[in-house]
C-alpha positions in Angstrom: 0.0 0.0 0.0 1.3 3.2 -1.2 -0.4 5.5 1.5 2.4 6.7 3.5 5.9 4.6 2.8 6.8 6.3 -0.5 9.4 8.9 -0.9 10.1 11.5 -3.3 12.7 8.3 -5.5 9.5 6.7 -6.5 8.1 9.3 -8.6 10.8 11.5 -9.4 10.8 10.9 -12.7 7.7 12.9 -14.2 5.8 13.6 -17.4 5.9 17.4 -17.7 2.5 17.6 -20.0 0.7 15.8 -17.0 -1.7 18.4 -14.9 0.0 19.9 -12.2 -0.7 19.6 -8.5 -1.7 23.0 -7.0 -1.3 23.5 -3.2 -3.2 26.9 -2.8 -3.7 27.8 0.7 -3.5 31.2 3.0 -0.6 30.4 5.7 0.5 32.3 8.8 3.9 34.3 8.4 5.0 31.6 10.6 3.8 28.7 8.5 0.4 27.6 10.1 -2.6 26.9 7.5 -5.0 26.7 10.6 -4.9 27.2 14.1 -5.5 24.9 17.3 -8.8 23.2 16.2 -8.5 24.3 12.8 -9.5 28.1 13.8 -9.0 30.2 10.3 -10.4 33.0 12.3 -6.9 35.1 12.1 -6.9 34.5 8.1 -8.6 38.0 6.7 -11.9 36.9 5.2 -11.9 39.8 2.5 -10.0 42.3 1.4 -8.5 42.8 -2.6 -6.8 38.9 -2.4 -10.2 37.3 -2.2 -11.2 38.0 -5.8 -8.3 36.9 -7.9 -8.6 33.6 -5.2 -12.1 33.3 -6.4 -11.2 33.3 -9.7 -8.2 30.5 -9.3 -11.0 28.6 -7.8 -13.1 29.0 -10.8 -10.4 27.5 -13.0 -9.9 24.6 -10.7 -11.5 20.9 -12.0 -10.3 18.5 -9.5 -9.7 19.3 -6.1 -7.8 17.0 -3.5 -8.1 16.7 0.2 -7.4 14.7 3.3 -10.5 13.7 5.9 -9.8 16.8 8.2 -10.3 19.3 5.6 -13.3 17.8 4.4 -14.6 17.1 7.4 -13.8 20.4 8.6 -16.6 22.1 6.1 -19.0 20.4 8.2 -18.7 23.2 10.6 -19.9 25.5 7.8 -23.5 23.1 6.8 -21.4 20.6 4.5 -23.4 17.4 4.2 -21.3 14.4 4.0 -20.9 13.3 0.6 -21.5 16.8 -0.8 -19.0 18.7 -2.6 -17.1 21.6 -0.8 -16.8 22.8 -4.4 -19.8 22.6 -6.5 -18.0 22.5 -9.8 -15.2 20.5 -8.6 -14.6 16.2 -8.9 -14.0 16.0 -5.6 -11.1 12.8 -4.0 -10.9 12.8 -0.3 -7.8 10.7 0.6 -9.1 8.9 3.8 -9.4 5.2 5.1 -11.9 6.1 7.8 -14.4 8.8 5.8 -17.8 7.8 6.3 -19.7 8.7 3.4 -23.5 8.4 2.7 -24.2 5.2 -0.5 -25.2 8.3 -2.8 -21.7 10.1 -2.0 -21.0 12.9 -4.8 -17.5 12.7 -3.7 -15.0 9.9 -4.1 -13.1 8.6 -1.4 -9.7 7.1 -1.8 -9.4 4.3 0.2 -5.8 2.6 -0.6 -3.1 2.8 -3.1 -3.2 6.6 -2.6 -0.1 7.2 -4.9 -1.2 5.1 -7.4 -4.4 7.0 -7.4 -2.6 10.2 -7.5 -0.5 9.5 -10.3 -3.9 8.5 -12.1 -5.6 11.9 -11.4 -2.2 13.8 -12.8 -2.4 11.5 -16.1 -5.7 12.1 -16.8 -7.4 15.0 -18.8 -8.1 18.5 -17.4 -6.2 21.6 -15.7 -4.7 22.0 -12.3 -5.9 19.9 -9.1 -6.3 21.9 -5.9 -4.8 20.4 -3.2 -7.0 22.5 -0.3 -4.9 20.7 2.5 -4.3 19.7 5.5 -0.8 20.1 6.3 -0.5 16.2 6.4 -1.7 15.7 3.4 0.3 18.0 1.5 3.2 16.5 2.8 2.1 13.5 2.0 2.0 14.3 -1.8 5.1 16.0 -1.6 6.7 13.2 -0.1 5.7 11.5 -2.9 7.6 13.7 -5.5 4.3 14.5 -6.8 3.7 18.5 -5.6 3.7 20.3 -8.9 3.3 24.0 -7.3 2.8 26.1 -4.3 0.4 29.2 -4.1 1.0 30.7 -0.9 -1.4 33.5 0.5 0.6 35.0 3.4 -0.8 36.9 5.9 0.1 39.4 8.5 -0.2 37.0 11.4 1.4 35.0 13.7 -0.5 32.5 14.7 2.0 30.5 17.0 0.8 26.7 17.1 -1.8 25.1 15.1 -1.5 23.0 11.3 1.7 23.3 9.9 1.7 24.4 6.1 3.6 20.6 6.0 3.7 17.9 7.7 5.7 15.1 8.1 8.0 15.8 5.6 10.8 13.3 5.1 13.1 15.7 2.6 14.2 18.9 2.7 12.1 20.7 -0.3 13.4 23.6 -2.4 11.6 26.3 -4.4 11.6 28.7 -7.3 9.6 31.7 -7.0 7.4 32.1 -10.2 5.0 35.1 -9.4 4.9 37.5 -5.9 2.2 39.8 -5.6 1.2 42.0 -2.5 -2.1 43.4 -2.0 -3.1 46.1 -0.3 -5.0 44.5 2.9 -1.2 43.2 3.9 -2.0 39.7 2.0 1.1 39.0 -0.2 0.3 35.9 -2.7 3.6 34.1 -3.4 3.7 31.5 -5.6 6.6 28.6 -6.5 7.5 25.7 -8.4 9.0 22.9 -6.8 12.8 22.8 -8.0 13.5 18.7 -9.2 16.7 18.0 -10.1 16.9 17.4 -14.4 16.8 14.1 -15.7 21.0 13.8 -16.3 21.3 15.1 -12.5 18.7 13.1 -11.5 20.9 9.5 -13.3 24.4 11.1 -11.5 23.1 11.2 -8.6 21.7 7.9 -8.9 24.6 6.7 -10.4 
């Protein structure tokens, strides 16, 4: 089972035409995606970031998740086996998800790289990776984190979910785009930096 003993070496090899996984998620200035609980309450609600975000949304076909981020749109009247997203094919990575028969969502049971890889093959744009920390390290354990679309805000939150989790390798970035807005939200986005493919063989070698 591929859930959680995979590192980056298993995938590191990757089809550039394949859609791109898109972690795009507002973080603390020091690196917390939610406080204790899951409390976004520090995260600024609106303000001129929340349109262009909207409009990334919009754009987004797939979206990808672990349990505690679906689970955590209950709080807001999400029925189980709704979509958070109404537009959206929705994969909730989980082995313990309860889900009503007539589910709208899909929940990935097992073999979670395997399924990964099979959403990144397949046809359409970006998938959203909405979070948690966990999960996102998951995937980027995997080698399989395409880009980062940071929304940083002018807080410090001090404990809560970690904008990674569990990562076994140290990860390195390009920045690709920075823009501030004028509520203090800066959005920063990066591409994960992978070695090239004659790098890659020396290093293997």
């Amino acid at each position: 089972m591929a859930a959680s003993g995979e590192t980056l070496a298993a995938h590191e090899v990757l089809d550039w035409a394949m859609r791109q996984i898109v972690y795009d998620v507002a973080v603390s200035l020091d690196g917390f995606i939610a406080g204790p609980d899951g409390d976004i309450s520090a995260f600024p609600a609106d303000g001129d970031h929340l349109q262009p975000y909207l409009d990334r949304l919009a754009g987004y076909e797939t979206v990808i998740m672990g349990r505690g981020t679906y689970e955590f749109g209950y709080r807001f009247g999400l029925l189980p086996g709704a979509r958070a997203y109404p537009h959206m094919d929705h994969h909730v990575f989980s082995r313990s998800l309860s889900l009503p028969e007539a589910a709208d969502v899909t929940a990935v049971r097992e073999d979670w790289a395997d399924a990964l890889v099979a959403l990144r093959a397949g046809d359409g744009g970006e998938i959203y990776l909405c979070g948690g920390g966990a999960f996102a390290g998951l995937v980027a354990n995997l080698g399989l984190l395409d880009l980062v679309r940071l929304k940083i805000a002018p807080v410090a939150i001090g404990s809560g979910v970690r904008l990674f989790e569990g990562l076994t390798e140290t990860l390195r970035f390009e920045r690709v785009a920075f823009t501030p807005y004028a509520n203090g939200v800066t959005l920063a986005e990066y591409t994960l930096a992978r070695p090239s493919s004659a790098a890659a063989q020396a290093t293997a070698g």
